[in-house]
Backbone bond lengths (Angstrom), bond angles and torsions (degrees), N, CA, C in turn:
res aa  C-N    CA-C-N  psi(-1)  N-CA   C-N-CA  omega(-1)  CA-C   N-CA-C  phi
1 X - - - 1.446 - - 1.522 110.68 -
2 X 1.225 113.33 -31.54 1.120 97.22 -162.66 1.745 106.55 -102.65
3 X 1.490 125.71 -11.74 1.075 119.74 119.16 1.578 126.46 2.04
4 X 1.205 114.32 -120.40 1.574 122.73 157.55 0.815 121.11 -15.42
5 X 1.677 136.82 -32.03 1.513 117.51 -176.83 1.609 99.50 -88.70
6 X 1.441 131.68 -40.42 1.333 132.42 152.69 1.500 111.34 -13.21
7 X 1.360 99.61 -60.77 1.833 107.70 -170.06 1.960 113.16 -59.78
8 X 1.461 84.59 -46.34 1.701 80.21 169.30 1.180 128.81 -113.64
9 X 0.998 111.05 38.73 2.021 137.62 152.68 1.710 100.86 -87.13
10 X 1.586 107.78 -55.92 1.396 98.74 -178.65 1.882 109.20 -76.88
11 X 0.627 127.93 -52.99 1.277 131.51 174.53 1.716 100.75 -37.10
12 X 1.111 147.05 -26.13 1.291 134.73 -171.91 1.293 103.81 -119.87
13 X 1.644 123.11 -3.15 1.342 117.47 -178.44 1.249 106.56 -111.29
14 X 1.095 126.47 -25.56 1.304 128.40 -143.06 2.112 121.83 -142.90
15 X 1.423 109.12 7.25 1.052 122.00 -156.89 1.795 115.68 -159.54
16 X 1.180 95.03 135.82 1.896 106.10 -165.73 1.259 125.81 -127.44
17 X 1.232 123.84 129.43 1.677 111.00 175.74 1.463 104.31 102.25
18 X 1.393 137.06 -144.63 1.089 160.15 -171.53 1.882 100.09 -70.99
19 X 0.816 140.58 -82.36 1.175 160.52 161.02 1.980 100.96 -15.60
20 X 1.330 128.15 -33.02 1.765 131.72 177.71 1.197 89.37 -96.97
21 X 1.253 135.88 -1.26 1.909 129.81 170.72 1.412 103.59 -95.27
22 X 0.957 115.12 -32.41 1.707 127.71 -143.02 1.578 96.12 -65.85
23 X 1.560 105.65 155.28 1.723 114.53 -169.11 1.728 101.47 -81.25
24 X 1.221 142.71 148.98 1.196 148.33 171.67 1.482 119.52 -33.67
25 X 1.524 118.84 -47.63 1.402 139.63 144.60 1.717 112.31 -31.94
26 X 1.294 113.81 -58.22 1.489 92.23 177.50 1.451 125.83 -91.75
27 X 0.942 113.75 -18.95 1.276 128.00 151.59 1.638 112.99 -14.64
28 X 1.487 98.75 -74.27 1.424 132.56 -162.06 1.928 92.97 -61.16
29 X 1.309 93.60 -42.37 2.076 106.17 -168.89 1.853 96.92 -68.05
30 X 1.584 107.41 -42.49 1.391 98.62 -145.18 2.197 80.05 -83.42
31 X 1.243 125.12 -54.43 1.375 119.51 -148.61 1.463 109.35 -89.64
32 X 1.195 102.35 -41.78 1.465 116.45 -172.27 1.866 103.77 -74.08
33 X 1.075 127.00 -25.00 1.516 111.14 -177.96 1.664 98.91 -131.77
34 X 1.768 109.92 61.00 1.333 135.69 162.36 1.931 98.93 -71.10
35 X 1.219 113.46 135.70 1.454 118.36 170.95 2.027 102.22 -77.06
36 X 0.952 112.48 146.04 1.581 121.63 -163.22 1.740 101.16 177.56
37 X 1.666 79.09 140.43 1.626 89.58 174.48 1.831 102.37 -142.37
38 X 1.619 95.65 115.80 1.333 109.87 167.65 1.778 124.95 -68.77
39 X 1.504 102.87 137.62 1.644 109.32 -148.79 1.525 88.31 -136.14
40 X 1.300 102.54 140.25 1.873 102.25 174.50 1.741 90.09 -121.92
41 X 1.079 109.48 150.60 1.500 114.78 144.45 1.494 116.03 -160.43
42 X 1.145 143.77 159.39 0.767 148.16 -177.05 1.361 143.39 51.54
43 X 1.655 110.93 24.96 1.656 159.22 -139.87 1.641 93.65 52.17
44 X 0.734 140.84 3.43 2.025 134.47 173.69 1.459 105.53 -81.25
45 X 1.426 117.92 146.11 1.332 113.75 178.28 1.687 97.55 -118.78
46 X 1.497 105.94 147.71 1.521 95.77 168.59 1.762 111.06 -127.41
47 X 1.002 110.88 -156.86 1.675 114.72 162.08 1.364 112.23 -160.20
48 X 1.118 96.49 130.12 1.606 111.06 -164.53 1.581 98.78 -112.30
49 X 1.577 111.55 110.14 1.436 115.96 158.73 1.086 117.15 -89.15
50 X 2.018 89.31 160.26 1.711 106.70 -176.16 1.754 98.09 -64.02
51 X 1.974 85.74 159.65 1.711 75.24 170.61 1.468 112.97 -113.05
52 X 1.166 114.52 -0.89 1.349 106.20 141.90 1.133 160.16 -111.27
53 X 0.968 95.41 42.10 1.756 119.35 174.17 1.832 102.79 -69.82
54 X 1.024 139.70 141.84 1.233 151.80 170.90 1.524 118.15 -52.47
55 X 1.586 109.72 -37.02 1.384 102.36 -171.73 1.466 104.96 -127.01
56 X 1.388 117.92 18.46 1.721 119.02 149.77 0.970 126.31 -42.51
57 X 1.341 136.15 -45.26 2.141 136.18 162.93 1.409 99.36 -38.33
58 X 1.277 118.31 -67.22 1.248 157.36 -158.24 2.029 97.21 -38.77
59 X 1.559 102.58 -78.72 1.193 112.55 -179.82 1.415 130.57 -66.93
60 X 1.590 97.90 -21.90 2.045 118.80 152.66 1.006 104.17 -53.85
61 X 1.070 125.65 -80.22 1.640 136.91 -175.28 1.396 106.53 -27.34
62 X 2.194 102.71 -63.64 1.519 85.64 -178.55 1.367 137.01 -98.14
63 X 1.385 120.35 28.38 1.702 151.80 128.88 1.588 99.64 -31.42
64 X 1.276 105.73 -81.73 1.570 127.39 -142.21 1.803 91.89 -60.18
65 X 1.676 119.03 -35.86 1.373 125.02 -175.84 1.461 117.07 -66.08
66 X 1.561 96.26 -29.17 1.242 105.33 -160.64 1.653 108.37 -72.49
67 X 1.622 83.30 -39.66 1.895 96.80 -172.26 1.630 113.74 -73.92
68 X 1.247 120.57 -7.16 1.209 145.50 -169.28 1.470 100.45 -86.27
69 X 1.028 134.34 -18.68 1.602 125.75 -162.99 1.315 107.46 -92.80
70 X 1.482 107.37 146.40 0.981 108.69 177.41 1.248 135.81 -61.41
71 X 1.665 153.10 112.90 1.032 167.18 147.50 1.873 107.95 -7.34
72 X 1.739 103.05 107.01 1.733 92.79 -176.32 1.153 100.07 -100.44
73 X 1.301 141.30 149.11 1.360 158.79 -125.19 1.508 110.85 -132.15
């Protein structure tokens, strides 16, 4: 359950177009099994996605939304 409620927390916060329709199943296909390779340097860790993977914009985008929200107090 709580799975799923994750899925449509992000789906309504964080995601637009085709992808805030999309069934839980693809969801899981399109974001969750993005090709990425985790990189440390300098004690910072980053993750560097493929760039051609299909739904890399996609999961930037819904990064960039995510970090964008407003802070509740």
């Amino acid at each position: 359950m709580t799975a799923h409620d994750v899925l449509a927390s992000t789906r309504l916060l964080a995601l637009d177009g085709d992808l805030a329709r999309a069934e839980p199943k693809r969801l899981l296909w399109c974001l969750l099994h993005t090709l990425a390779r985790l990189t440390t340097t300098s004690r910072r860790r980053y993750t560097r996605l493929a760039d051609d993977w299909p739904w890399t914009p996609h999961l930037i985008a819904a990064f960039e939304q995510i970090h964008n929200l407003p802070q509740l107090t």
